[in-house]
TIRO-2110 file (N, C-alpha, C; in Angstrom, 1 decimal):
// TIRO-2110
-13.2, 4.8, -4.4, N, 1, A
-11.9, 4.6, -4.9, CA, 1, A
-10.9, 4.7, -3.8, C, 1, A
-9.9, 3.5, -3.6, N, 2, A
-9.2, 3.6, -3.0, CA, 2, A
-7.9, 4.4, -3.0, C, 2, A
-7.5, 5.3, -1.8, N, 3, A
-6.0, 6.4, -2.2, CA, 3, A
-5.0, 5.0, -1.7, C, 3, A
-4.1, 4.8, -2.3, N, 4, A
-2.6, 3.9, -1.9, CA, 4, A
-1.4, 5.2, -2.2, C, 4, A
-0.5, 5.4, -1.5, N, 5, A
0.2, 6.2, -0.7, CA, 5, A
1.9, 5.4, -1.1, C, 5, A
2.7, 5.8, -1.5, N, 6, A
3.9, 5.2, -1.2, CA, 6, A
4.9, 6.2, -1.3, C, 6, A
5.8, 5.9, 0.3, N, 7, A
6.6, 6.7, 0.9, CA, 7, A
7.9, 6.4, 0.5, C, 7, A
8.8, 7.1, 0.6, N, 8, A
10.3, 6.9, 0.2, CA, 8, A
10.7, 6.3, -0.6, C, 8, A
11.5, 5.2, -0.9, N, 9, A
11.7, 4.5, -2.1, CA, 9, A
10.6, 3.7, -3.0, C, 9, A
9.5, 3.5, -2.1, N, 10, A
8.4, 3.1, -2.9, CA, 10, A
7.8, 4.2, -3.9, C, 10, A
7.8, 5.2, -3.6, N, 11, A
7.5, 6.6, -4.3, CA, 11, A
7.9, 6.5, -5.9, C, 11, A
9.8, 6.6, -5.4, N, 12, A
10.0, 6.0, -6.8, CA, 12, A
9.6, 4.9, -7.7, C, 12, A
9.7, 3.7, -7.1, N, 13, A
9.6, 2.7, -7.9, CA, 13, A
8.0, 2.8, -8.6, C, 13, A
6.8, 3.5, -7.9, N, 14, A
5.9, 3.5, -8.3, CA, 14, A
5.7, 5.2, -9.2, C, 14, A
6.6, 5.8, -9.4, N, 15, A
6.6, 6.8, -9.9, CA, 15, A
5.6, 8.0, -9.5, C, 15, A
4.8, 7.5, -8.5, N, 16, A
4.5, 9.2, -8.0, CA, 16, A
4.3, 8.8, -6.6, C, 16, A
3.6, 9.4, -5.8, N, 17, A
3.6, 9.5, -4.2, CA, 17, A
2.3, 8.6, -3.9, C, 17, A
1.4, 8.7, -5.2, N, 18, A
0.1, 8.8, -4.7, CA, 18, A
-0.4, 7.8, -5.7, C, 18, A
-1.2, 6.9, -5.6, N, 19, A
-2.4, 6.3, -6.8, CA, 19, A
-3.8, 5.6, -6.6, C, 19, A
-4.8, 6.0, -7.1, N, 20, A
-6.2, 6.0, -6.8, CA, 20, A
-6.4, 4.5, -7.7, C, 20, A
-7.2, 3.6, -6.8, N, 21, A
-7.2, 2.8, -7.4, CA, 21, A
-9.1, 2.2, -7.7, C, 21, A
-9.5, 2.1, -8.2, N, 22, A
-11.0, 1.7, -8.2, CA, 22, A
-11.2, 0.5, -7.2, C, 22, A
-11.9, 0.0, -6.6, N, 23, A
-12.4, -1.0, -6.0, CA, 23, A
-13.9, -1.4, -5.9, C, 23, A
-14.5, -2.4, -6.1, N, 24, A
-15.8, -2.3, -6.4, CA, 24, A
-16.8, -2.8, -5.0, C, 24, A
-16.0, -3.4, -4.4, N, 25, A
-16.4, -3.6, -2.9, CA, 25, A
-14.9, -4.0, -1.9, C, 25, A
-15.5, -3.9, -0.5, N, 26, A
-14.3, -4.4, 0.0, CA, 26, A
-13.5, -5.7, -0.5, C, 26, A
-12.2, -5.1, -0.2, N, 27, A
-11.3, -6.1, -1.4, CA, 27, A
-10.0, -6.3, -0.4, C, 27, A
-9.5, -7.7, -0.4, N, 28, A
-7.8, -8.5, 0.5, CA, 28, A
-7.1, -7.1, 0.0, C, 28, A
-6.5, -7.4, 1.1, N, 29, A
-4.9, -6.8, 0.5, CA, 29, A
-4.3, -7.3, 0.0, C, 29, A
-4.4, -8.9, -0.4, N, 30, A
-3.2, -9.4, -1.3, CA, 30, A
-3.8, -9.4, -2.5, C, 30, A
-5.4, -9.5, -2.9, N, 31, A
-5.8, -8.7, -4.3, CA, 31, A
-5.7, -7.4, -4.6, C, 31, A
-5.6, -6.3, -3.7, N, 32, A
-4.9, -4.8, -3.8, CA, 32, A
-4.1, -4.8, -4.4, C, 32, A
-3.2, -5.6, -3.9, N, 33, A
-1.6, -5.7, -4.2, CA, 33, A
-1.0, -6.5, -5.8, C, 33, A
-2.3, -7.7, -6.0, N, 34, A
-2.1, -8.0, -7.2, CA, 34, A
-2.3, -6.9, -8.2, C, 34, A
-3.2, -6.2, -8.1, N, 35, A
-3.5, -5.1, -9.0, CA, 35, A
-2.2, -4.0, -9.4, C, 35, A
-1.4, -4.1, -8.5, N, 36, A
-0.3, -3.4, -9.1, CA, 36, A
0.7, -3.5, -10.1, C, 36, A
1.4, -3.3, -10.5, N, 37, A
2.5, -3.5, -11.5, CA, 37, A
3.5, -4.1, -10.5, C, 37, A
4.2, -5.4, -11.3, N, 38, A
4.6, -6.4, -10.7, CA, 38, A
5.9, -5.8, -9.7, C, 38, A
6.6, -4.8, -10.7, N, 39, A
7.8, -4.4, -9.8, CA, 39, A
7.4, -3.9, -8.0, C, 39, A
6.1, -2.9, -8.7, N, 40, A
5.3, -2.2, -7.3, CA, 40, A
5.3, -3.5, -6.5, C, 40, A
4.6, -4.3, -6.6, N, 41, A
3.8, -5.2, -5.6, CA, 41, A
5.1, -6.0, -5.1, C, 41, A
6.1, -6.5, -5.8, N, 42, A
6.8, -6.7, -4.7, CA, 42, A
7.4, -6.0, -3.9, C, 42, A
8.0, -4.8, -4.3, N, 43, A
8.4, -4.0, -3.5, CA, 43, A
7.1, -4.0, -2.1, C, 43, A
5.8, -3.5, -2.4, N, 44, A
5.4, -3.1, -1.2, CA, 44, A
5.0, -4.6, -0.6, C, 44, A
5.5, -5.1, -1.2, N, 45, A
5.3, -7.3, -0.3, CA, 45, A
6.5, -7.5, 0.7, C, 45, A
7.5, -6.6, 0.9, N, 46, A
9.0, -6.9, 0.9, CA, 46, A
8.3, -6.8, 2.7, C, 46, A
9.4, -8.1, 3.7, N, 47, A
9.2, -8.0, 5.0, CA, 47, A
8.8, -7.0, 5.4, C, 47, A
9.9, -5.6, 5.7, N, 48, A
10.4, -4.8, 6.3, CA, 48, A
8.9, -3.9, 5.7, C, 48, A
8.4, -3.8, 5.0, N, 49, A
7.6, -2.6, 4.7, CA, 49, A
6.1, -2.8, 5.1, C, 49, A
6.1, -1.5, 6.3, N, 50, A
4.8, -1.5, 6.6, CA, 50, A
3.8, -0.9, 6.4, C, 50, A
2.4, -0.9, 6.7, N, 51, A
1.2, -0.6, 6.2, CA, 51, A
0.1, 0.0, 7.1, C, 51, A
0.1, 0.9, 7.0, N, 52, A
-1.3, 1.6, 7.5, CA, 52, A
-2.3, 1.9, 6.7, C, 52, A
-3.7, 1.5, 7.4, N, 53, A
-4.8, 1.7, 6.6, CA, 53, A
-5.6, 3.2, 7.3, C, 53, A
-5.8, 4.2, 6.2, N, 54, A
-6.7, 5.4, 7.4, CA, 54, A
-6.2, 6.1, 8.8, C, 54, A
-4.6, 5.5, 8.3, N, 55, A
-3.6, 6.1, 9.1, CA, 55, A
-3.0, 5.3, 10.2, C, 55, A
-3.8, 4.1, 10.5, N, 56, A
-3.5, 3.4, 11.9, CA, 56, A
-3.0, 2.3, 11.5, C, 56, A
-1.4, 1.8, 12.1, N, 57, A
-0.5, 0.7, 11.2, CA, 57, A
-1.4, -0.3, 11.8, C, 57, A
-1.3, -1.4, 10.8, N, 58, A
-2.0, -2.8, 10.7, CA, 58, A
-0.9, -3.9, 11.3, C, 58, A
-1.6, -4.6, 11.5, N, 59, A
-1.2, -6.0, 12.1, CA, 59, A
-2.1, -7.0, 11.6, C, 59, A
-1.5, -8.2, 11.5, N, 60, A
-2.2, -9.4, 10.9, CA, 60, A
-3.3, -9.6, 12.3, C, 60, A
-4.5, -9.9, 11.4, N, 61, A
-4.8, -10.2, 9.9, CA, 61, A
-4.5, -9.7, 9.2, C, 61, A
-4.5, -10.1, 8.0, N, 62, A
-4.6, -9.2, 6.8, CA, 62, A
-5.6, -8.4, 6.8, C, 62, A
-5.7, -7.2, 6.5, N, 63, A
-6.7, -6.1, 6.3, CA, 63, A
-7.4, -6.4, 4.7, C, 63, A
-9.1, -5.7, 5.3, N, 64, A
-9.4, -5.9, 4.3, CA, 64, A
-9.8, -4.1, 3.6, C, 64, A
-9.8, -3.8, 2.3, N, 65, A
-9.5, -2.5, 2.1, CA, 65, A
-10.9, -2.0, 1.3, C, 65, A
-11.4, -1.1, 2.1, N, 66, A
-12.6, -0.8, 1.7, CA, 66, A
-12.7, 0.7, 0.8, C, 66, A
-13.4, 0.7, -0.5, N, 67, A
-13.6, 1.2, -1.5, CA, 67, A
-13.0, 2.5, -1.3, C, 67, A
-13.6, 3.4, 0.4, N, 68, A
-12.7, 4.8, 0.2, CA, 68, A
-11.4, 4.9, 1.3, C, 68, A
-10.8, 3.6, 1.4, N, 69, A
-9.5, 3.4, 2.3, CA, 69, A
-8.6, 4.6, 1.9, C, 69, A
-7.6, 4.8, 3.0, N, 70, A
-6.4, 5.0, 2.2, CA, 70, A
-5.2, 4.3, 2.8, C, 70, A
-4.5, 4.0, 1.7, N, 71, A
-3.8, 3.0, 2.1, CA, 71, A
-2.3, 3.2, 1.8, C, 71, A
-1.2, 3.3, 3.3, N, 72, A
-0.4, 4.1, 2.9, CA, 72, A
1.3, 2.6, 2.9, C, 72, A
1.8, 2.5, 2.2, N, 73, A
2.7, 1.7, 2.2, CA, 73, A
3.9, 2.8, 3.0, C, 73, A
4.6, 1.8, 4.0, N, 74, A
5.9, 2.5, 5.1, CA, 74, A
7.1, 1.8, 4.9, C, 74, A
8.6, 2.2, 3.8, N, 75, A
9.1, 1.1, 4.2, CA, 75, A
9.8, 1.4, 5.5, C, 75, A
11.3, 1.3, 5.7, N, 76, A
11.7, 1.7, 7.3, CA, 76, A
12.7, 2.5, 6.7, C, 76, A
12.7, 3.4, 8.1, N, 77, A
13.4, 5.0, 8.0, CA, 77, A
14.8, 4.0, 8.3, C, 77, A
15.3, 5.6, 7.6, N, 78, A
16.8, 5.6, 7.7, CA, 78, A
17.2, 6.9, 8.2, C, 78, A
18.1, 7.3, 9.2, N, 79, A
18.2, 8.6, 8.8, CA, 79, A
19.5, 8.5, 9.3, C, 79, A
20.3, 9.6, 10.0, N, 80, A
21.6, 10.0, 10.3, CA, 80, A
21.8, 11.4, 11.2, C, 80, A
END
């Protein structure tokens, strides 16, 4: 089962921090992504938001997400 992770405003829109998702073999990230609830998945589709798999940020290619990934969505800091 895959862990997917979302930080700061993604947190909310997905309503908790954290969601375990089943996967039955290694699976795209853009079928990851379909699997969400539509609001989720564009949010974590959006340019600016990035992606670490097992902690190490990704770069294209697309990653592919294997059954005990964890997969953490990053959008960009703000701070002051």
């Amino acid at each position: 089962m895959a862990r997917l992770l979302f930080l700061g405003r993604l947190e909310d829109i997905a309503g908790a921090a954290e969601m375990h998702l089943p996967l039955p073999a290694p699976t795209p990230l853009a079928e990851v992504i379909a699997r969400l609830p539509d609001d989720l998945a564009a949010a974590v589709s959006a340019p600016r938001i990035r992606l670490a798999v097992n902690g190490v940020l990704c770069v294209f290619p697309e990653p592919i997400i294997a059954v005990a990934d964890e997969l953490a969505f990053l959008p960009p800091v703000s701070g002051g």
